[in-house]
Structures are given as C-alpha cells and as structure tokens.
N, C-alpha and C positions, 0 to 999 in steps of 0.2 A: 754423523747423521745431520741429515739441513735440516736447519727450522726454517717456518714459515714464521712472518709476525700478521696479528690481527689487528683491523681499522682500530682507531681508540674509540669508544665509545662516547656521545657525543655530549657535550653539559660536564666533562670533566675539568679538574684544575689546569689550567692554561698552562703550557708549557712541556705537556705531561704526554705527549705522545713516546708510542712505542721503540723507542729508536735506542741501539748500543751505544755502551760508551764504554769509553778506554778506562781499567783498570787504574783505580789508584794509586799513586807512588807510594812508597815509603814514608817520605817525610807528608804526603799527605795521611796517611794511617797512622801517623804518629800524632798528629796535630787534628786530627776528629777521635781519638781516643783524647786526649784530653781535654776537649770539646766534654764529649762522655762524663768524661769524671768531673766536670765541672758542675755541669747539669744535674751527678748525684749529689754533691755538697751542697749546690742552691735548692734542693727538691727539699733534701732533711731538713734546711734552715726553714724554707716555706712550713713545712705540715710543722714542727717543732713552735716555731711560732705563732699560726693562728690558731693551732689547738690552745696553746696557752692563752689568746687573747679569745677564743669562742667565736671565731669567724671561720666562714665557709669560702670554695670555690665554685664553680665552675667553668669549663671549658669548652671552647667550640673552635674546634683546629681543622684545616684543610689540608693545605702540601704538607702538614707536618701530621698526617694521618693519626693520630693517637697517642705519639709520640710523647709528647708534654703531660698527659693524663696517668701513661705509662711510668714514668719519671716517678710522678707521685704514688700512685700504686705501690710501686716497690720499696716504701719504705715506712717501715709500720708506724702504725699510727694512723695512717692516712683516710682510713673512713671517717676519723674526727671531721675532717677540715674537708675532703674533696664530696662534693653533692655528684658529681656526673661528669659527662660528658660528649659532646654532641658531634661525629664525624664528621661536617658537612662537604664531601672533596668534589660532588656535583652541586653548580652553579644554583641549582633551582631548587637544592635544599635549603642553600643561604634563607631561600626569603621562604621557601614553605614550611621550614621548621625553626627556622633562629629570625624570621620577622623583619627581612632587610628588603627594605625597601625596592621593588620592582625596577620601578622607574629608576634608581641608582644605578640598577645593574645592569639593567638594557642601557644607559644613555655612559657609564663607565667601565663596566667589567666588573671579575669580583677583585679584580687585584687593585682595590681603591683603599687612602685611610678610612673613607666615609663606611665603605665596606665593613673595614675590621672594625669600628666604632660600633657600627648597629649590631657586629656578629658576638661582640663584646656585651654590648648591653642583651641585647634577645635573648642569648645563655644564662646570663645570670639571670632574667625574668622567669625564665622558661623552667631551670633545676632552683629556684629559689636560694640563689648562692646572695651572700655578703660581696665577693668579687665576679665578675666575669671576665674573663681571658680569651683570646681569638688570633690564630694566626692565618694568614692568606699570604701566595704572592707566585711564583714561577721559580718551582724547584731544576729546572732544565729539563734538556740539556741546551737546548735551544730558544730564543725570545718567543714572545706570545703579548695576540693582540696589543701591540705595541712597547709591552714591557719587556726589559731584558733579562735572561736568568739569574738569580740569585735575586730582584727585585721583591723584598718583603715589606707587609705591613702587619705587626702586631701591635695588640692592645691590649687595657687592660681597663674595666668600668668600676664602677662602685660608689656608694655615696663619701667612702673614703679618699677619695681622687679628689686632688685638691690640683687647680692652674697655679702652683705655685713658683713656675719661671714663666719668663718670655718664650712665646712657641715661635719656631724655626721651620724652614723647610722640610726639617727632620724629626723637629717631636715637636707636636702638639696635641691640641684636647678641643673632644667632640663634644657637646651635648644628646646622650639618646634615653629611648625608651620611655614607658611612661611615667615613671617617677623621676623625670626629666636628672638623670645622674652625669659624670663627669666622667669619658673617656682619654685616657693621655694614650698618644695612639705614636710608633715610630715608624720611620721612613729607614730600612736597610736595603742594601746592595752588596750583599753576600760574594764573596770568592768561591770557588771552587766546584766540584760535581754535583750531584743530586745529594748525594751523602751529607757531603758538607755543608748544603744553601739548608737542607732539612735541622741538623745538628744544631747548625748557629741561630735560625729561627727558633727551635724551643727552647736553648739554650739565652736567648734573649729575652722572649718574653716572661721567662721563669723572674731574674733578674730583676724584668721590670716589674714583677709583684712585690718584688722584695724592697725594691726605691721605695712603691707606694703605699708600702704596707709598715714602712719604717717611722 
C-alpha cells in the first residue's frame, strides 16, 4: 500500500520534517538500549535523591518530546521531586508558555544555548520547581536553519547552579529569569538517527542534574 507524507506543520522543532530513514543496525539497537538503561539508573538516582534533600523538578523538553519527564515517571517515588512538565516541540510555545525571549528566537532559532537557558529558567518559574531542565536542538534526520542533526542544547537552572569551572565553548552558564538564577547550559553534537540524537539528549541532561545536584 503507498503512503502519501504530509507538509510538517509549521513553528515545529527544526529538523523535524517528515522524511524516512533507514532502519537501525544492530550495533546501533545495541547501544541506544544501553543509552536506555542508563537513563533508568540516572532517573532512580535523580528522584532517590531530591526526595531525600526535599527538592523539586521541572522540565520543559522539545526534540526530546517528554522523554526525560517519562524517565522520571517511571520510577516511584517520583511525585516527591517531579512538579511537571512543559512539551514545548513548537517554536512559539518556547516564548508563550516558558517565557523566552522573542527577539532571541526571531534573531537565533530555538536551537540556541540562550534558548535552553531561558527554557530552563521559565519552567522552573512557571511549575514552581527548585530545578529547571530544558532540552532543544535538531533531532534529524537532516540539518536545520543552519544547525546540523544531532546539534543539542541542554540545561539545567536553579539557585543551586553554582559557575564553578571555567566555561568553554561547550559548557557554560546563563544568567535567567526573574530571580536572576544560574543556568549551566551544554553544547552537544550527537551521532546517530533520531532515536539516538533523542536518547543521548535526555540521557545528558538527566546527568547533568545529577553534576549539579551533587
């Protein structure tokens, strides 16, 4: 039977058109299942741990659609620590629901770190979390307004965010929001399919809660 594909819809995540792709290998299924399992042992550690310290999340995820909220979910306990979480996978929810800035997004895209800073802080404002979390960036399969696929920016806000190394082309820290807090924000470039740019972004930014919560 043919399929037809329809136009993507427009204000979606860059990179994200409708388009086939080849089937992953073996050794690729091997290595985003362990991806997988990795992201369940950092999810237990995350809720295991702020429940014991009485700290909250929230999240406000794009290309990685729910992914990362999901993680936590499945592992009880987790209404302790997780307050919410915010889809935003069109552009123009960024700023009319998580508070990012217009003019960033018209004059950058959403696939910016300033981006994941403000989508970091706005979440936590917005579910009254102790952290806020945020991923953006071009899951494939193809580049998008100038970035290339696997190109991620996640973050992570909080008044616990501390600049406590020199920032690099690849990890630094924003100032947002209006209790002016401290986002440490990373710069990846992801291998592999949609599958895998998604896995390794919530698989990263879980992680980096776990740096900054340490």
């Amino acid at each position: 039977m043919t399929q037809t594909q329809e136009p993507s819809p427009p204000g979606l995540e860059p990179g994200d058109a409708d388009e086939s792709e080849l089937a992953a290998s073996p050794h690729h299924a091997v290595a985003d299942a362990e991806i997988a399992a990795d992201i369940d042992q950092t999810a237990a550690q995350i809720v295991s741990a702020l429940s014991e310290q009485g700290r909250t999340v929230a999240i406000a995820e794009s290309l990685t659609g729910g992914m990362v909220s999901a993680s936590l979910v499945a592992i009880a306990g987790a209404s302790a620590v997780l307050r919410g979480a915010v889809v935003a996978y069109a552009t123009e929810l960024k700023k009319d629901i998580l508070g990012v800035d217009p003019a960033l997004l018209s004059a950058k895209g959403p696939v910016d770190p300033d981006v994941a800073a403000q989508m970091a802080g706005g979440v936590r404002e917005l579910l009254k979390a102790d952290y806020g979390l945020a991923t953006t960036g071009v899951a494939g399969p193809g580049p998008a307004d100038g970035a290339p696929a696997g190109r991620v920016f996640v973050a992570v806000a909080g008044p616990l965010v501390k600049a406590s190394q020199p920032a690099t082309d690849l990890d630094f820290y924003r100032t947002v929001g209006h209790e002016q807090v401290t986002a440490r924000v990373l710069r990846l470039d992801l291998p592999g399919d949609r599958a895998a740019i998604r896995l390794g972004s919530a698989a990263r930014v879980l992680e980096l809660l776990v740096e900054v919560n340490s």
